[in-house]
C-alpha positions in Angstrom: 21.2 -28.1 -4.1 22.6 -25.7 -1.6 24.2 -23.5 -4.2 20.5 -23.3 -6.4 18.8 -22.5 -2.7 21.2 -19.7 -2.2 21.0 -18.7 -6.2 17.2 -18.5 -5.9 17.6 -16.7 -2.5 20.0 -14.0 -4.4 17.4 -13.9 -7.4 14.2 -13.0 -5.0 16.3 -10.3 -2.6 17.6 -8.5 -6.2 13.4 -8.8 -7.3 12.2 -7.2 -4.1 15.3 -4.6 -3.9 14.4 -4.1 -7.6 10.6 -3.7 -7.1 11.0 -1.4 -4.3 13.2 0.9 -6.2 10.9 1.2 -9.5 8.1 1.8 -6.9 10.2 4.8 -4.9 10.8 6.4 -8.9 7.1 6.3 -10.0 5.5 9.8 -10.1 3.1 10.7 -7.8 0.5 11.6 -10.4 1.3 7.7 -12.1 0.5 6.9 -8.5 -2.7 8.8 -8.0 -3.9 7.1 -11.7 -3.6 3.7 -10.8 -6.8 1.3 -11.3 -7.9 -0.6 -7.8 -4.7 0.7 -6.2 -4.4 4.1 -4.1 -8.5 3.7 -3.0 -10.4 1.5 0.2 -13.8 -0.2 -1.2 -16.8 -0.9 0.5 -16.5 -4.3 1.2 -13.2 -3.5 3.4 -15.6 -2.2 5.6 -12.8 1.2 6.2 -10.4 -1.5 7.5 -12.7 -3.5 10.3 -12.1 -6.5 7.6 -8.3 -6.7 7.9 -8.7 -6.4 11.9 -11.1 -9.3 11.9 -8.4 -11.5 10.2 -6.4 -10.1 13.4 -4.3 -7.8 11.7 -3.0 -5.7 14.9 -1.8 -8.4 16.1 1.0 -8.8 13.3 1.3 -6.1 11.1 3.9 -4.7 13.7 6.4 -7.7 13.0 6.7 -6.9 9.4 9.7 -5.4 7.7 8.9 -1.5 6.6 11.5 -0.2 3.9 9.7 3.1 3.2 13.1 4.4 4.0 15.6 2.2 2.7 16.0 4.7 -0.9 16.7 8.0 -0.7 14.0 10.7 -0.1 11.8 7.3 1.0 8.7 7.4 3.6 8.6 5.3 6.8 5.6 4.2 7.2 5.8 2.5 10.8 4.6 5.0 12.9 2.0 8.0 12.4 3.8 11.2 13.0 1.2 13.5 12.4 -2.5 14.3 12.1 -1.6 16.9 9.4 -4.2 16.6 6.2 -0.5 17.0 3.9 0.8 14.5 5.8 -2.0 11.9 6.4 -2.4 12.3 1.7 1.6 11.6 1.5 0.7 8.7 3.6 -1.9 6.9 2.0 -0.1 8.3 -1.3 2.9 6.2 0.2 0.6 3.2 1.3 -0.1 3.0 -2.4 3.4 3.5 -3.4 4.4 0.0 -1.1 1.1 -2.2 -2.0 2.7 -1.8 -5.9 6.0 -2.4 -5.0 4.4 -5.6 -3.2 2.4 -6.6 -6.8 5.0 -6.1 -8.5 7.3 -8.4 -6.6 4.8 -11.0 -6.3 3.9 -10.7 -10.3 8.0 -11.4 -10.7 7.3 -14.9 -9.3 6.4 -15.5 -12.8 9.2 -15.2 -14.2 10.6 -18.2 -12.7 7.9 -20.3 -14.8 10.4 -19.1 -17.9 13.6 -20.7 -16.8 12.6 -23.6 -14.5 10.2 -26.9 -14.2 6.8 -25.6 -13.8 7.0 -27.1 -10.1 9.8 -25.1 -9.0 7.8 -22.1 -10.6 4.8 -22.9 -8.6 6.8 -23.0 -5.0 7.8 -19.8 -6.5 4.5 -18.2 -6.5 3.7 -19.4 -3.1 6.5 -17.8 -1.6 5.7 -15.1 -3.4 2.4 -15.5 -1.5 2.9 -15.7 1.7 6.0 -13.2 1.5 4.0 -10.2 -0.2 0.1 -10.5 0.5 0.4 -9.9 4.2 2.5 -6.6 3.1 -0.5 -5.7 0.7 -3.2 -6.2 3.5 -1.3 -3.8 6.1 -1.1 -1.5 2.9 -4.9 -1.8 2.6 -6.1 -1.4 5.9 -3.7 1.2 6.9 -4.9 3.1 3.6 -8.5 2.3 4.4 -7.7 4.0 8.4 -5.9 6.8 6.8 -8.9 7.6 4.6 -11.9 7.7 7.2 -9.7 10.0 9.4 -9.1 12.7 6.5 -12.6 12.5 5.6 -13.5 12.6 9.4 -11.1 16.5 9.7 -12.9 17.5 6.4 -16.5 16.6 7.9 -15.3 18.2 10.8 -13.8 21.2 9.4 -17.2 21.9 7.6 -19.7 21.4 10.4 -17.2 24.1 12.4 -16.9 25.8 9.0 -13.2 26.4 9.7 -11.4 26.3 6.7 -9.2 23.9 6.1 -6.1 25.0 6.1 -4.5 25.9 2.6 -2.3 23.1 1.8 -5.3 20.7 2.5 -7.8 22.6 0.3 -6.1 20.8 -3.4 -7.1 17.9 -1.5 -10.5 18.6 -0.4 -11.6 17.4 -3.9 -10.1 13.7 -3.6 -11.8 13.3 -0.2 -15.3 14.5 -1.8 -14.5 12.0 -4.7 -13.6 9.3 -2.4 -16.9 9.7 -0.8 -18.6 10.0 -3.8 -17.2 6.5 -4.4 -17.5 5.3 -1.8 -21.4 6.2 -1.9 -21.6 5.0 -5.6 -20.5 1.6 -4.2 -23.2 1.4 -1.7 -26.1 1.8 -4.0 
């Protein structure tokens, strides 16, 4: 019993290691592409949902590997207010919610080689292990959002220009709000 414990334990740290990794190597423009991924909806209500589930007071206490692979993005802290940086960020929020699918999808696998029970306790840890990850992913994303489209609204009622390495991203925040307006109707 002890030996298949420690077996299954090996399995699920070589899925999530392995998950993460294929994450880090997708292409940002893969990223960008993805359907119901990368975006915050309506009914997240730009994040207030997650902090009525009382979010703030636990997302702190998970585990952030942004980091662990080479050329990887911590996402524990905000280290700037930079438009660049706050798109690699939500880019990056994206990048972890489908490493977090992907490991939780992986549970499946277990229906192949095992009794369905055991494949069932699988997909609960699965569960409980990756959907909190997702909703931090989610509501940070949803945060991130509102403030770059708060800098662009500001930027335009000050009619500064935003500054140049913001401007190929102007269009994403005017498509996000067209979205986002598009969902309201």
């Amino acid at each position: 019993m002890l030996t298949t414990v420690a077996l299954y334990a090996l399995i699920w740290l070589s899925i999530h290691f392995g998950a993460g990794y294929l994450a880090h190597r997708l292409p940002e423009r893969l990223l960008a592409g993805l359907p119901l991924l990368g975006r915050s909806y309506r009914w997240e209500l730009d994040g207030r949902l997650y902090q009525r589930l009382g979010i703030q007071a636990w997302k702190d206490h998970l585990p952030e590997a942004g980091a662990f692979y080479a050329g990887g993005f911590s996402k524990r802290n905000l280290r700037g207010q930079d438009l660049a940086y706050l798109h690699r960020f939500v880019r990056e929020t994206t990048r972890a919610e489908v490493s977090h699918w992907l490991t939780w999808a992986m549970a499946l696998s277990f229906f192949v080689w095992n009794p369905w029970p055991v494949g069932v306790v699988m997909l609960i840890y699965g569960a409980l292990v990756n959907a909190p990850c997702i909703l931090v992913q989610r509501y940070n994303r949803a945060r991130l959002l509102r403030a770059i489209a708060l800098l662009a609204r500001r930027a335009h009622r000050d009619r500064a220009p935003l500054p140049a390495h913001a401007v190929a991203h102007q269009g994403a925040i005017e498509r996000a709000e067209e979205d986002r307006d598009e969902e309201g109707q």
